[in-house]
C-alpha positions in Angstrom: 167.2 65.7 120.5 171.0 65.0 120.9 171.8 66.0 124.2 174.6 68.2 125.0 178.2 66.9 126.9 178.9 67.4 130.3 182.1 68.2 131.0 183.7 66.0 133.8 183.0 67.1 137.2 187.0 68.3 137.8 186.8 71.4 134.9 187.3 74.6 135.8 183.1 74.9 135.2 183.7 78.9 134.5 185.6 78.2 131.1 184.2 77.1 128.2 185.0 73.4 126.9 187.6 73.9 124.5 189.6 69.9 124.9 189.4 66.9 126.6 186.6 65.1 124.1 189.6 64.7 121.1 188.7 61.2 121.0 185.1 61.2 120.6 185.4 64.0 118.3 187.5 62.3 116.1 185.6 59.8 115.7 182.8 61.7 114.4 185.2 63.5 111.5 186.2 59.9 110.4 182.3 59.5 109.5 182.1 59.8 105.9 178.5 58.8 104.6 176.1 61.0 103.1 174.7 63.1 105.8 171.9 65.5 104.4 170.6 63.4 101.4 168.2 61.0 102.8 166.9 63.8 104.9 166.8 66.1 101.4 163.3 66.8 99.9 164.9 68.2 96.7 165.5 67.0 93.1 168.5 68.7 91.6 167.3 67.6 88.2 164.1 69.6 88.2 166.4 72.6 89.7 167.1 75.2 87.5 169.0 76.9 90.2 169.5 77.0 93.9 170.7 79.7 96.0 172.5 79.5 99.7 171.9 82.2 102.7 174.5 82.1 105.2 174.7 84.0 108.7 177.7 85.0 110.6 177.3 85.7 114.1 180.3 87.1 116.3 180.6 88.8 119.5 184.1 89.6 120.6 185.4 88.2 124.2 187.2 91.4 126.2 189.1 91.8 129.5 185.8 94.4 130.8 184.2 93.2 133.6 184.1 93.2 136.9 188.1 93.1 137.9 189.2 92.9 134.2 187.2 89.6 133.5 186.6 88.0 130.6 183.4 88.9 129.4 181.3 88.8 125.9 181.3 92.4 124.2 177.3 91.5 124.2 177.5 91.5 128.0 179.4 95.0 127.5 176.9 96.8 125.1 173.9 95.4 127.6 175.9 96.8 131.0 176.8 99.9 128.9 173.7 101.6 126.8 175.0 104.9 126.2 178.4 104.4 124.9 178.2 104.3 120.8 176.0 102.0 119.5 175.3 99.8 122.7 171.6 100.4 122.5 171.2 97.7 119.6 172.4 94.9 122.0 168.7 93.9 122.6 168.0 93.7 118.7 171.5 92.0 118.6 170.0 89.6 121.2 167.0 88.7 119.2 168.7 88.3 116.0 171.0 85.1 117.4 167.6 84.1 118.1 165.3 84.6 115.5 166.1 81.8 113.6 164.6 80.0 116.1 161.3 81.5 115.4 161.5 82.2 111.7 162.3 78.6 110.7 159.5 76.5 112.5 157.3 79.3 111.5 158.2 79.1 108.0 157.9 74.7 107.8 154.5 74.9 109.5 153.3 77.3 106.6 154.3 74.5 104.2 157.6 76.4 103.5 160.7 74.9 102.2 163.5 77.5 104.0 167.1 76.8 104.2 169.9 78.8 106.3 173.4 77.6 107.3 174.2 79.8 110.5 177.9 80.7 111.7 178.7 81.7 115.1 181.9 82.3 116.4 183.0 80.4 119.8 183.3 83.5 121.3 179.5 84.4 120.7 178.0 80.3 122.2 180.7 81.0 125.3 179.5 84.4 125.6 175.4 83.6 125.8 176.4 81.0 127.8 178.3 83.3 130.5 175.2 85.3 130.1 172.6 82.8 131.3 171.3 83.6 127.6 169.6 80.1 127.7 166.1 81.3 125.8 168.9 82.4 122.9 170.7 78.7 122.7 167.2 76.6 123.4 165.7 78.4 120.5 169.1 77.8 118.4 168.9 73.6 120.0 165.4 73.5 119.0 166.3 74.2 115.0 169.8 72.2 115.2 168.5 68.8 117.4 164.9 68.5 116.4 164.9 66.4 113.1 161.7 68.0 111.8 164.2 70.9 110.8 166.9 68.5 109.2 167.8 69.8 106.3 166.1 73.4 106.7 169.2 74.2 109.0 172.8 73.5 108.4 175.8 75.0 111.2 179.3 75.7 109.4 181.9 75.2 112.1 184.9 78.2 112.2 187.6 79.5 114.1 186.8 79.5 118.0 188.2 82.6 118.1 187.6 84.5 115.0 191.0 84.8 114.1 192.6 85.9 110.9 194.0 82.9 109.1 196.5 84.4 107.7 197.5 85.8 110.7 197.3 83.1 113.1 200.5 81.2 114.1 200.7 77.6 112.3 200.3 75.2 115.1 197.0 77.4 116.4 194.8 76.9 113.2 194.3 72.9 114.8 193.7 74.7 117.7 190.8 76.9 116.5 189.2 74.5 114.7 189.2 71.9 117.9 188.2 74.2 119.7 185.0 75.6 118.2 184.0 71.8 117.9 184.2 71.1 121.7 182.0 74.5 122.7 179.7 73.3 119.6 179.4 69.6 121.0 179.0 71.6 124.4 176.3 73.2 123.8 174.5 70.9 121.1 175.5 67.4 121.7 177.9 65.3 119.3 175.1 64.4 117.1 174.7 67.7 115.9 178.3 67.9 115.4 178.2 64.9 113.6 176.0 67.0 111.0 178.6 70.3 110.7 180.5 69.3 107.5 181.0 73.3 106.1 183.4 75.7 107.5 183.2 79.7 107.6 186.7 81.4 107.3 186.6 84.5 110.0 186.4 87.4 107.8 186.3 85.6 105.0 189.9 85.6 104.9 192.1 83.0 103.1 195.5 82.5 103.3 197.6 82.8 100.0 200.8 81.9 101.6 201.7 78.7 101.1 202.3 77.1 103.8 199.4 78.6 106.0 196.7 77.4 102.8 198.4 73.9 103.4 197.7 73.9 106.9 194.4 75.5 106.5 193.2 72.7 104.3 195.3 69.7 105.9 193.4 70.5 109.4 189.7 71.4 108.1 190.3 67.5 106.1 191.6 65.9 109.4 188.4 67.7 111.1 186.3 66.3 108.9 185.2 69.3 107.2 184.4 68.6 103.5 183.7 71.8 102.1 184.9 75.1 103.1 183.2 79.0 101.9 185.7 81.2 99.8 184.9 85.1 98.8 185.2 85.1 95.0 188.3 87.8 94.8 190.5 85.2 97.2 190.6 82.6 95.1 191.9 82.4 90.7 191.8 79.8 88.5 195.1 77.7 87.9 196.1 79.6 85.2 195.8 83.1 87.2 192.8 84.0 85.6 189.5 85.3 87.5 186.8 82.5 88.5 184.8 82.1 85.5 181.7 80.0 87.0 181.5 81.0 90.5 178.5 79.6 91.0 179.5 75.7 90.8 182.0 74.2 93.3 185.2 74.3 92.8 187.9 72.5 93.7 190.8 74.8 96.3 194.3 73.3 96.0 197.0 74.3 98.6 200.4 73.6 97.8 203.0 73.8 100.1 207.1 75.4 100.1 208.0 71.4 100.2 205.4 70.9 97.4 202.9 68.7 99.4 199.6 68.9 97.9 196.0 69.0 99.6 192.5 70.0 97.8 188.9 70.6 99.4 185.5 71.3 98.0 184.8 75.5 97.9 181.8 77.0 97.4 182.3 80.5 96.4 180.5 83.7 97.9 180.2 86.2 95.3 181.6 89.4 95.3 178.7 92.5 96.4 177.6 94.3 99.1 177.2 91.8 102.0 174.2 92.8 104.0 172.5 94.7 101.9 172.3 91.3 99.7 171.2 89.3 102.0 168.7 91.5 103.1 167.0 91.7 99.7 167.7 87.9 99.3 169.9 88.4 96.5 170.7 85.2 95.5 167.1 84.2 95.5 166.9 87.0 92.7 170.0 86.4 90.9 169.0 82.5 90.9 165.9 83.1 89.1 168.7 84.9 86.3 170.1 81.4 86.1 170.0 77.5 84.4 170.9 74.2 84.3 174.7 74.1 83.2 177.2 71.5 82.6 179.9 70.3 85.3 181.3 67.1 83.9 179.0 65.0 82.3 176.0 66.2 84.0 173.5 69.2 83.9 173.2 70.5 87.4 171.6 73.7 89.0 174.1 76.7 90.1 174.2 77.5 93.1 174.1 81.5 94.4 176.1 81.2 97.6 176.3 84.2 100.4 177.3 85.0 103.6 176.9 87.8 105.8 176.9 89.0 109.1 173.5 88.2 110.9 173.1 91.1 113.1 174.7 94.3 112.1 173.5 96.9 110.7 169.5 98.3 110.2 168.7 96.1 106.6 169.7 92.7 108.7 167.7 94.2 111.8 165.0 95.4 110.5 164.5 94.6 106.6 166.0 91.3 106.5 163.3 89.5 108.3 160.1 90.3 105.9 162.7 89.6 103.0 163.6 86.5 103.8 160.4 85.0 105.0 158.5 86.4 101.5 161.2 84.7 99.4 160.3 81.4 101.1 157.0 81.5 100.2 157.3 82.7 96.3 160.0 79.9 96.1 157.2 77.6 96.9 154.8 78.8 94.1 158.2 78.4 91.8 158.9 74.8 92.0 162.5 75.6 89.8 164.4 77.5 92.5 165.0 76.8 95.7 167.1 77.4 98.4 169.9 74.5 99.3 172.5 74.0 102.2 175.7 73.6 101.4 176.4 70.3 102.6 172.8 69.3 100.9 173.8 70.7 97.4 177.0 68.6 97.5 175.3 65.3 98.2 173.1 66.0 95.5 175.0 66.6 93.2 177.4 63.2 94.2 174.9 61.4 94.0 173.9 62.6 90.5 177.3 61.2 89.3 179.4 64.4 90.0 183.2 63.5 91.0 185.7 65.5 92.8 187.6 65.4 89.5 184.8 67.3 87.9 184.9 70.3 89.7 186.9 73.4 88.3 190.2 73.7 90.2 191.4 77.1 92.1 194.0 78.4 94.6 194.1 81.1 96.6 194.9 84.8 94.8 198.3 85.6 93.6 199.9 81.7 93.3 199.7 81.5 89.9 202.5 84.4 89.8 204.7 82.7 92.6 204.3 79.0 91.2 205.2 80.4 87.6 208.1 82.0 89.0 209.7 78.2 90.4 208.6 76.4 87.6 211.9 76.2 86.4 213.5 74.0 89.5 212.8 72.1 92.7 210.0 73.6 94.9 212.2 74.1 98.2 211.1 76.2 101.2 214.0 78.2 100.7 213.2 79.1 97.3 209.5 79.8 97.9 211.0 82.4 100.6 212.7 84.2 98.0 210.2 84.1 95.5 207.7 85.9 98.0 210.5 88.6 98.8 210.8 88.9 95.4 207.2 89.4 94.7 206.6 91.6 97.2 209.1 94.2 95.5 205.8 94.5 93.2 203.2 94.6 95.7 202.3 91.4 95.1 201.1 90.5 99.2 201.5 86.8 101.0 198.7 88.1 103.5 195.5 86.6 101.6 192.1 88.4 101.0 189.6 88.9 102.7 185.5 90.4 102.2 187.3 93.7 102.7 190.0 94.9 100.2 191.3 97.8 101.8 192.0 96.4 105.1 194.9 94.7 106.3 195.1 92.8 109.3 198.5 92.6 109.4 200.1 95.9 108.5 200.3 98.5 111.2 199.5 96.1 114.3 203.1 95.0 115.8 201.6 96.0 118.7 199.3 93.0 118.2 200.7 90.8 115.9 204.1 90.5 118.0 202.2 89.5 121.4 200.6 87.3 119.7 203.4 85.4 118.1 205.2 85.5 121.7 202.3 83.8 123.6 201.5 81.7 120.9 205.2 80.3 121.2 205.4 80.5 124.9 202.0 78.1 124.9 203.3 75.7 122.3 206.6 75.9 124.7 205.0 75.4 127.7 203.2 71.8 126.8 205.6 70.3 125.0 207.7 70.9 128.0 205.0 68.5 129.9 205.9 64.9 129.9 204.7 62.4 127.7 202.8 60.4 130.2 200.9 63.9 131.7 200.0 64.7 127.9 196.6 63.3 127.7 195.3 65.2 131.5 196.4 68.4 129.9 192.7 68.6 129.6 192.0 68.7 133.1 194.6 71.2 134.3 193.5 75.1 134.6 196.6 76.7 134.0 196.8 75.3 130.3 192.8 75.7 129.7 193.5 79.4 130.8 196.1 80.0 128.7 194.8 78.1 125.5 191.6 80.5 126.2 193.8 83.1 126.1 196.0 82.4 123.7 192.7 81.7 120.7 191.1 85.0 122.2 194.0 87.4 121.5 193.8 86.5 118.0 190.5 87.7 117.8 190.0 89.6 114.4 188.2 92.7 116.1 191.9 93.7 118.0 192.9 95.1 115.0 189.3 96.0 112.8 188.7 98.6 115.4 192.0 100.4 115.1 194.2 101.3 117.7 192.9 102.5 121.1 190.8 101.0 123.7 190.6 97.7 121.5 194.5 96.8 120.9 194.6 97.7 125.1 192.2 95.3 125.5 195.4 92.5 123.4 197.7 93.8 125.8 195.9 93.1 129.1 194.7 89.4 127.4 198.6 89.0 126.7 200.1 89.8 130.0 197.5 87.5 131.6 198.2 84.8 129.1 201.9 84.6 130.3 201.0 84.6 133.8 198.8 81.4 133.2 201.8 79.9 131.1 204.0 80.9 133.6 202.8 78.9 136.1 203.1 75.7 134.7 200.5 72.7 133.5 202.0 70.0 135.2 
């Protein structure tokens, strides 16, 4: 197994490791080589389909325990059992486990299971402030043992499940960093080595663009290579739907200066999230499906979906017996089977398929503003306008998301604003730290404090949970935020 990092002996031991590896972690995103396909026991010729489960795991990080610390919302439901639906946090506790069971199980019966699991920094911090250690040996056992390589794949995301559309610029890096020191934390930089998909919080995706740009420029420079899009984010070039959802596609995201960057998107299809993972949907729809062209080849679609792992009673109680029986009839039917996306990708590069092959999209509504500045220089000023003018005809610069009839923008100041101030007092604070203290930012409390605070407050859940007890909870975060930042990192 790859054994986890230490962190050096001078860290502040009750935070989670969220910098100070940037070097070795770069490293690893500069790897480029196949990483799944020697390990692969699949031929995509004799595919007619493939399908993809993913899991997304997220507990929130909240000012309520003892003194107003931070604690994981798991720790919450467990010291709190009678408030709402706080009795589940045992099944909840046994479902970031399970895999841990369900896939050594499933290989030992002569199975061929696939899952790409999803958890939020907030959730690997959180069982680690627990003590949780039976949950993340089980999750180490499926993610460092190589009898399990390719059977599990880990999609990196936002440490702190934030909105991208929401988050302030210079934090997407952040996030992304982030999540890859508490992964490497936990599970060693050879594991990390292996995390080459990324899981967008919510599913959201950024149409503005400028925050697509960055997006995509900072999941390349991490070394992601593939990213997971809901099918009603994204439209083809020309504005029109996604006509093959199930082959990859290729996302452009083009900036106000017109800069361009692209990366690999595999799209989630619209439907019912948990209740279509709990019937192993794509398994079913996969069997619907056959070989079909993508350049000059004939490859297997691939059903991709993602959902959360947890909630709800079909993923705690029917999603077990679904997903283990669909292992075992895939391996009577030799034609389908389930792939991961980083595996499927390979596959299909080594088969001849090109980035140039691959259907092109952007994000939804682009098509409209690029249309409307094709006449002239593509200035930042002019995109500005362009999105004022659009938004006269409810044409929103706020992305998608799974859900379309939330917003997690509108009706929030009380969030939002906060959350731009800290994020601009933080970015304030170190670049008001001298060049030559830079690199031992690391190492100081103050700013590993206030970076923690700063990625938790744009937590998604401050705003899915409405106003109340939960945007309190960004209020407290933020005033304590600004007290770290006010003491200084130097």
């Amino acid at each position: 197994m790859s054994a986890a990092v230490s962190p050096p002996a001078t860290y502040d031991q009750t935070l989670p490791t969220l910098c100070g590896w940037e070097s070795s972690i770069e490293e690893l995103n500069n790897f480029d080589n196949p990483i799944f396909l020697e390990r692969s026991n699949l031929d995509p010729s004799s595919l007619s389909a493939g399908f993809a489960i993913a899991l997304h795991m997220h507990q929130p990080t909240i000012p309520a325990g003892s003194g107003g610390q931070l604690i994981n919302h798991l720790q919450y439901m467990f010291e709190h059992p009678y408030e709402g639906d706080n009795h589940n946090a045992g099944p909840f506790a046994y479902c970031y486990a399970r895999m841990g069971d369900f896939i050594p199980e499933l290989v030992e019966q002569g199975c061929n299971p696939r899952v790409m699991l999803d958890y939020s920094g907030n959730l690997l911090w959180g069982l680690q402030q627990m003590g949780r250690d039976d949950i993340l040996d089980k999750l180490k056992g499926i993610t460092c043992d190589p009898r399990y390589q390719p059977h599990v794949e880990w999609l990196g995301t936002f440490w702190g499940h934030a909105v991208a559309a929401a988050t302030p610029l210079p934090d997407i890096k952040l996030h992304i960093r982030a999540w890859q020191h508490q992964f490497a934390s936990i599970f060693g930089l050879g594991a990390l080595k292996r995390v080459r998909g990324f899981s967008l919080p919510e599913m959201q995706l950024p149409n503005h663009p400028d925050a697509l740009y960055t997006l995509v420029k900072n999941l390349k420079e991490a070394g992601y290579r593939w990213v997971m899009v809901q099918e009603h984010t994204v439209e083809m070039l020309t504005g029109e739907g996604i006509q093959q959802p199930h082959l990859p596609h290729r996302l452009i995201a083009r900036n106000s200066c017109d800069q361009e960057v692209s990366i690999t998107a595999l799209i989630k299809t619209q439907g019912s999230d948990t209740k279509l993972i709990g019937q192993m949907q794509p398994y079913y729809a996969a069997q619907t499906l056959g070989q079909t062209n993508l350049g000059n080849q004939s490859v297997p679609p691939l059903v991709s979906q993602i959902s959360d792992g947890e909630n709800g009673g079909v993923m705690m109680n029917e999603f077990p017996g679904a997903f283990k029986r669909a292992w075992h009839e895939a391996r009577q039917n030799q034609t389908i089977n389930g792939l991961n996306g980083t595996e499927y990708l390979e596959l299909l590069a080594a088969a001849g398929i090109v980035d140039s092959d691959l259907p092109k999209c952007q994000a939804i509504g682009q098509h409209q503003l690029w249309q409307t500045l094709e006449d002239g220089d593509i200035t930042p000023e002019r995109v500005s306008d362009a999105i004022a003018n659009l938004a006269t005809n409810n044409i929103s610069f706020n992305g998608g998301s799974w859900t379309n009839d939330r917003s997690w923008v509108d009706g929030y100041t009380n969030v939002i604003d906060p959350m731009e101030r800290l994020s601009a007092r933080f970015h304030q604070a170190v670049n008001a730290v001298p060049a030559s203290q830079q690199p031992h930012l690391a190492l100081n409390t103050n700013y590993r404090q206030a970076l923690l605070h700063n990625l938790i407050l744009q937590t998604s859940c401050f705003r899915y949970w409405g106003q109340g007890q939960w945007t309190d909870y960004a209020q407290t975060i933020y005033q304590k935020g600004c007290e770290f930042i006010a003491r200084g990192f130097a």
